[in-house]
C-alpha positions as CSV (number, residue, x, y, z in Angstrom):
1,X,0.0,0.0,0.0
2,X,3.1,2.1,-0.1
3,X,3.7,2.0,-4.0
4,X,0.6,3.1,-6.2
5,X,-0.6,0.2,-7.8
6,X,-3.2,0.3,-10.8
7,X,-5.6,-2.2,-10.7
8,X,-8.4,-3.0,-13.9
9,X,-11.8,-4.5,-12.7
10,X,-13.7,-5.4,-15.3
11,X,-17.0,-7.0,-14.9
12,X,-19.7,-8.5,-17.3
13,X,-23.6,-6.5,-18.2
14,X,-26.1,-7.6,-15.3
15,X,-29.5,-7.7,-15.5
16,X,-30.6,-5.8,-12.7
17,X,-31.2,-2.8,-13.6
18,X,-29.7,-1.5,-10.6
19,X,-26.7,1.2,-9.4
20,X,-24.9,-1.0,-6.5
21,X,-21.8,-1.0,-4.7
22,X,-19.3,-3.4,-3.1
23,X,-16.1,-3.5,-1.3
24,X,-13.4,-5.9,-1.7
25,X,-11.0,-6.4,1.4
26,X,-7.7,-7.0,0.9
27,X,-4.6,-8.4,2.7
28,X,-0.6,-8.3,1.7
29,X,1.9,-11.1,2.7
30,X,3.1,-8.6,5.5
31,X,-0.1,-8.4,7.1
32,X,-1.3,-4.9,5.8
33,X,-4.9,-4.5,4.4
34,X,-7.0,-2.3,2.8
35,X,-10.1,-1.9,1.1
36,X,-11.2,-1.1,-2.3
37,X,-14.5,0.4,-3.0
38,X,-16.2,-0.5,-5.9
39,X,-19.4,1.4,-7.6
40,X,-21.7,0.0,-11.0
41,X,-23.8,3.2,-12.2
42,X,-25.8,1.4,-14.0
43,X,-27.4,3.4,-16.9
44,X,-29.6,0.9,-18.5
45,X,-32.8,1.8,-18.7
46,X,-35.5,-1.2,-18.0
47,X,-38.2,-2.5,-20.7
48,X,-41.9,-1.4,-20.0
49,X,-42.8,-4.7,-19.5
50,X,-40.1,-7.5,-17.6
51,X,-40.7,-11.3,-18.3
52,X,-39.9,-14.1,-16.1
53,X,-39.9,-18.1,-16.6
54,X,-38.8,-19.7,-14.0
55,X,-37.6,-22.2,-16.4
56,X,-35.3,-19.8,-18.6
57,X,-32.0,-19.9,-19.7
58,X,-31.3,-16.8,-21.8
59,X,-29.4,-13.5,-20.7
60,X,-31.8,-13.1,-18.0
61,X,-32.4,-9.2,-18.9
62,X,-36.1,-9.7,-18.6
63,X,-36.8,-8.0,-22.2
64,X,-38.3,-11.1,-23.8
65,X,-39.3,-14.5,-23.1
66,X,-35.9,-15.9,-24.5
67,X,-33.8,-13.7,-22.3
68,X,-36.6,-13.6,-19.1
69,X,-35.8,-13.4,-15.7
70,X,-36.0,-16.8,-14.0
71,X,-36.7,-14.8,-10.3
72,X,-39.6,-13.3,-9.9
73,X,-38.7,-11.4,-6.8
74,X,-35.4,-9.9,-9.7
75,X,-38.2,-8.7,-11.5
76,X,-40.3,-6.6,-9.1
77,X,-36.8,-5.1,-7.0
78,X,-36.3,-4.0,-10.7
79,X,-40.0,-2.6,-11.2
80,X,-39.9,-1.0,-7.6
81,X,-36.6,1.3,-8.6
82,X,-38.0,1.5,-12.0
83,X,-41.3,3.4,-12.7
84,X,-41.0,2.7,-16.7
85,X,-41.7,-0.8,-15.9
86,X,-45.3,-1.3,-16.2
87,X,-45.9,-4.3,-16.3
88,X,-44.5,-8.2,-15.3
89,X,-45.4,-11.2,-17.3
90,X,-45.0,-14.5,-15.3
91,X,-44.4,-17.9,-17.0
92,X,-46.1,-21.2,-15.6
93,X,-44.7,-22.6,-12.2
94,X,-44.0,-22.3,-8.9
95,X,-42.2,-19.3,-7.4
96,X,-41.3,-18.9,-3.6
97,X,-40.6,-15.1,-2.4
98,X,-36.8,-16.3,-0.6
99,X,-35.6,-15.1,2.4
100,X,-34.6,-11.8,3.5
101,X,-31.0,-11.0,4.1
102,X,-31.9,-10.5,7.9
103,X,-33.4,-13.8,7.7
104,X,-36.6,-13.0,7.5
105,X,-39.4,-14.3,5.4
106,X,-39.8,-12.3,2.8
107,X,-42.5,-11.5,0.1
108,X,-43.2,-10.3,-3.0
109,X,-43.8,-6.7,-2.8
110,X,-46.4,-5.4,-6.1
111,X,-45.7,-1.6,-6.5
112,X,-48.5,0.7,-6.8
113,X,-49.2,0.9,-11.0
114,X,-47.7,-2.1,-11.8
115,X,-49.5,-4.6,-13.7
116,X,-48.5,-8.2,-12.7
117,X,-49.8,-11.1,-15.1
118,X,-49.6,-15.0,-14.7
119,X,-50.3,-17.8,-16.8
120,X,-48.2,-17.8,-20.1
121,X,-46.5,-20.4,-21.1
122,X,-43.7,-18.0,-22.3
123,X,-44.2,-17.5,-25.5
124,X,-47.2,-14.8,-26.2
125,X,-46.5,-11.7,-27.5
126,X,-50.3,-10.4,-25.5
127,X,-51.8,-11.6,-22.7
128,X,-55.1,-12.8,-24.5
129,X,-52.9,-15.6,-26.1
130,X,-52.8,-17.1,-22.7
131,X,-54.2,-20.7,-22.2
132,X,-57.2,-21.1,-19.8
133,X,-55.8,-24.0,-18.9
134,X,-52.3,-25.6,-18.4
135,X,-50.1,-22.6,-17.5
136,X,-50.7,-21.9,-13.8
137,X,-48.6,-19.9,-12.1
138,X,-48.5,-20.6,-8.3
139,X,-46.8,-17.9,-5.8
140,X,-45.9,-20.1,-2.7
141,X,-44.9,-18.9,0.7
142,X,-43.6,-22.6,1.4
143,X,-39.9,-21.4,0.6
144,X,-38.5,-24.6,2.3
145,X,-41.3,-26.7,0.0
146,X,-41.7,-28.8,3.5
147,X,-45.7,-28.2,4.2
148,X,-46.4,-31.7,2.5
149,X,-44.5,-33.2,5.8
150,X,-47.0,-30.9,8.3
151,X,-44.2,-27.9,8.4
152,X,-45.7,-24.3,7.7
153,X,-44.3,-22.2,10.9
154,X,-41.7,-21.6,8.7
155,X,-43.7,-20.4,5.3
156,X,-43.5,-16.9,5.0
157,X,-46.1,-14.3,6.8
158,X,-47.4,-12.8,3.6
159,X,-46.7,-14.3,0.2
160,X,-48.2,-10.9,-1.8
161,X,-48.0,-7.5,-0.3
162,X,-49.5,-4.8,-2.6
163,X,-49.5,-1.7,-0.1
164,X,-50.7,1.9,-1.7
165,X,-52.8,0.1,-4.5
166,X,-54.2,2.3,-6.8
167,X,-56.5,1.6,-10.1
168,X,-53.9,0.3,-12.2
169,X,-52.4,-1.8,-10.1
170,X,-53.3,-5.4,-11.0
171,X,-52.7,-9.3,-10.0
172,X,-54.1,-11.3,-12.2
173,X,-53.9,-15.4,-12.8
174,X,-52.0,-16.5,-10.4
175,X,-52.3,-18.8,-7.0
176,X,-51.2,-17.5,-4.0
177,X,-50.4,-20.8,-1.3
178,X,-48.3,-21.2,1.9
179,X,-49.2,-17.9,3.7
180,X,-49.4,-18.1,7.3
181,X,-51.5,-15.1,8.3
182,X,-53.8,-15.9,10.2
């Protein structure tokens, strides 16, 4: 840490569609450290609409079913940051809100004016190409998938949370399971 030393980070396009930071700790053979400070200004500016599949295996940008999210939770952080986001189309399947990083249980949180579809089978381009049947979409606050064994104190309290609603706001075809509310 007594000589300048110039250092390249380079780093690959994410999907997020969000400015972060980190910090990267380091340590010499001596035993001196310091720390490196890191910032992504992300100027990307998010689709109207995201997509997610939990299924998919693209770039995971979100701007089209090849390249759709596969986290659903991914795709509303970005629409919560991101008021040109309008709406989020959800593939068929199973999707559990995670865990907080403080351990709690978390949920998905539904933005006020965000529109929030279920039931494609990932590959219309408008939502009235949606099957009636076959593509449900199942939001399930059983993150540890053990409520067939009798186990739900650990489900998460709320699987949805849409707090400040207004009239464009809108869930629509999906399942909501393993909530334990009372």
């Amino acid at each position: 840490w007594r000589e300048l030393h110039q250092v390249t980070i380079t780093a690959a396009a994410d999907a997020d569609y969000h400015s972060s930071r980190a910090t990267i700790a380091a340590r010499l053979p001596g035993g001196e450290s310091g720390q490196i400070t890191i910032s992504e200004i992300d100027d990307d500016l998010p689709p109207a609409r995201l997509y997610v599949d939990g299924r998919a295996t693209g770039a995971g940008t979100g701007v089209s079913w090849e390249d759709a999210m596969a986290d659903l939770q991914t795709a509303l952080a970005g629409a919560a940051v991101h008021a040109a986001v309008q709406e989020v189309w959800i593939a068929s399947g199973t999707y559990r809100p995670g865990i907080q990083d403080d351990g709690a249980r978390a949920s998905f949180r539904i933005r006020t004016a965000l529109v929030v579809r279920g039931g494609f089978t990932g590959t219309e381009s408008d939502p009235a190409q949606r099957p009636l049947t076959g593509a449900a979409v199942v939001l399930s606050g059983d993150n540890d998938q053990d409520d067939l064994a009798g186990v739900t104190t650990d489900n998460a309290l709320h699987v949805v949370r849409m707090d400040a609603c207004d009239a464009v706001t809108l869930l629509e075809r999906v399942e909501i399971t393993g909530g334990r509310a009372g």
